[in-house]
Each structure stands twice: as C-alpha cells, then as structure tokens.
N, C-alpha and C positions, 0 to 999 in steps of 0.2 A: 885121725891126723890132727895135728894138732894146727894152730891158727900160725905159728909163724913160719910154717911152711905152706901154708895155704893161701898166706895173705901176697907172696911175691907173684904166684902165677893169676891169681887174681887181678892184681896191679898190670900185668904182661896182656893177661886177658883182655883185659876193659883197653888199654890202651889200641892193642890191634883191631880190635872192634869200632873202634872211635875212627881211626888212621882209615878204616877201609869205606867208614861213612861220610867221613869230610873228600875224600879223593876227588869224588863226581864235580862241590863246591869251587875245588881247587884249580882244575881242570876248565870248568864252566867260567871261572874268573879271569884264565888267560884268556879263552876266545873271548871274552866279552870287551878285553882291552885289547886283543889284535883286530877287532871287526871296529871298536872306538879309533883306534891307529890309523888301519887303512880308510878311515870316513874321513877322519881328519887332512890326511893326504890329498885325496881328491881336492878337498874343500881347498886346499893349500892352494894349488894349483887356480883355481876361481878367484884366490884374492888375488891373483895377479893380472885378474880380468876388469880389476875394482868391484867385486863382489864384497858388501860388509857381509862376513861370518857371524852369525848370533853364538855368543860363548856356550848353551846349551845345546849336549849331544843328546837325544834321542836313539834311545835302546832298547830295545825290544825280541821276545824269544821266537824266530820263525821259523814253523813249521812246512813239514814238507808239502803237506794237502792243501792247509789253509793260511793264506794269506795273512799280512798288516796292514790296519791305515792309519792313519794320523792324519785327523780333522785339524786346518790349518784357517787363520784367515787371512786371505792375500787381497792386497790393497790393488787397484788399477790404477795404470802409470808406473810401476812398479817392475821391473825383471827380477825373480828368481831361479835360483838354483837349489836341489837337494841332491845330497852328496850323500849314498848312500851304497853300506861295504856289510860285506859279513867276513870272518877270518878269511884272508887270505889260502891256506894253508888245508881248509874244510875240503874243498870239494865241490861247493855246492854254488852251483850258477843264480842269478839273481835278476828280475826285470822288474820294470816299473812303470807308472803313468801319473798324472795329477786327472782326478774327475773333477769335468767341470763339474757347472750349478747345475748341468740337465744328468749329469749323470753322466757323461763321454767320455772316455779317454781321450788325453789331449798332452801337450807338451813333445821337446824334441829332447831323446834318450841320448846319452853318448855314452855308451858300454865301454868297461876295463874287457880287453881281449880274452882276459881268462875266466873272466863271468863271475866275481867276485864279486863287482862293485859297479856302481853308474853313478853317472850327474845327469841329472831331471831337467830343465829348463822350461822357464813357463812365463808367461807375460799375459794376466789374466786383463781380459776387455771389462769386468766389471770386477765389485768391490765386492767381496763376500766368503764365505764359508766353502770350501774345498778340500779334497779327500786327495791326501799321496799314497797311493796302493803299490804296494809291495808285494813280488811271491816269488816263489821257486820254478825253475826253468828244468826241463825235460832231460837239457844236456849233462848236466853235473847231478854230482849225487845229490840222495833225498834224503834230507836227517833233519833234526832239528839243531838249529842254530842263532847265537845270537846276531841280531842283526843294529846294524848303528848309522841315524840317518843327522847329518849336520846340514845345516839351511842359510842360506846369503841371500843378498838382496842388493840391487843396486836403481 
C-alpha cells in the first residue's frame, strides 16, 4: 500500500480513538458542574437566611463504599451551613454530619426529597478544627460521583 492511502485511515483511526478516550472526561465534566449547580442552589436559598456564601466550591469524586471529609475550622459564635449536592440527574442519595472535636456526629440535616443534596447546619460551642463527612445512602444508586459542597456562615 502505498502511504497516501494509508495516511487517511490512519488520521480516521487515531482520531476515533482519541473521541472514545476524551468521552468519560466529557461526561465527568457535566456532572461535576450539575453537582457545582445544584450545591450552589441550595446555598442560594441560605443567602436568603443572611448566610455569607464563601465564593469557593468544594468538589470532590465520591464513592460508593467510601466516604469524604473536609477538615474545616469553625469559629464559636458563629452559625454555619454546608450545602452539599451531587448531580441531580445520578441517582445517587447523599448524607451527611460535621464531627465534633470528640469525634460525634453532630449538626441539624435538612435533605433535598430526592436524596441529591443537604444543607448541614452547625453552631459549634468551641473554636477548632472539624471534620464534614459525607457518603452515600442505601436508597439511591451506588456509583461514583462527583460531589460539590459550598459553606456560609452567619
């Protein structure tokens, strides 16, 4: 064969090859901005609480088995909220807590109906270092997903 027949399916080749390894990227890039979207929503809803919003999201890929935290430090005197969504559209149910300094579970949940997404609420008694633990729920499916947690403060 000669090269300039060879060189177009070559071109066809590498190209479909490339198109079917970016797909997963592509795919992984919308949920990461529908799980960014629905976090933001929540949060929306909180500034109307006078909760200040901090302009960084918080994203993260969570699994079905194993959980997230995000080591946080929360001031006393202070009320927070974390607004925390994965896509809408996934499937996949979502809970949450803040560990106190001993280690507890602690804070008041208030779940999206459909298991997507919560707002955290937390009003710590002292000044310090605390953990927002994140996982997957029994109810909805088990996959992995990204997950997008936005934080206010009042």
């Amino acid at each position: 064969m000669r090269l300039s027949a060879v060189l177009p399916r070559l071109v066809f080749v590498t190209f479909a090859v490339s198109m079917l390894l970016l797909a997963p990227a592509w795919l992984h890039a919308d949920d990461q901005e529908d799980a960014e979207k629905a976090a933001h929503a929540l949060a929306y809803d909180q500034e109307k609480e006078e909760f200040n919003i901090r302009a960084e999201t918080w994203v993260r890929t969570l699994e079905p088995k194993v959980g997230k935290a995000s080591r946080m430090q929360l001031y006393k005197g202070n009320e927070y909220c974390f607004c925390v969504a994965v896509p809408k559209k996934s499937g996949v149910h979502i809970t949450g807590a803040v560990l106190d300094l001993e280690g507890k579970p602690a804070g008041e949940i208030l779940p999206v109906l459909d298991g997507w997404g919560f707002v955290l609420f937390y009003k710590p008694k002292k000044t310090g270092m605390y953990m927002i633990a994140i996982h997957q729920t029994e109810q909805g499916k088990r996959k992995e997903v990204p997950c997008a947690m936005v934080t206010g403060y009042k």
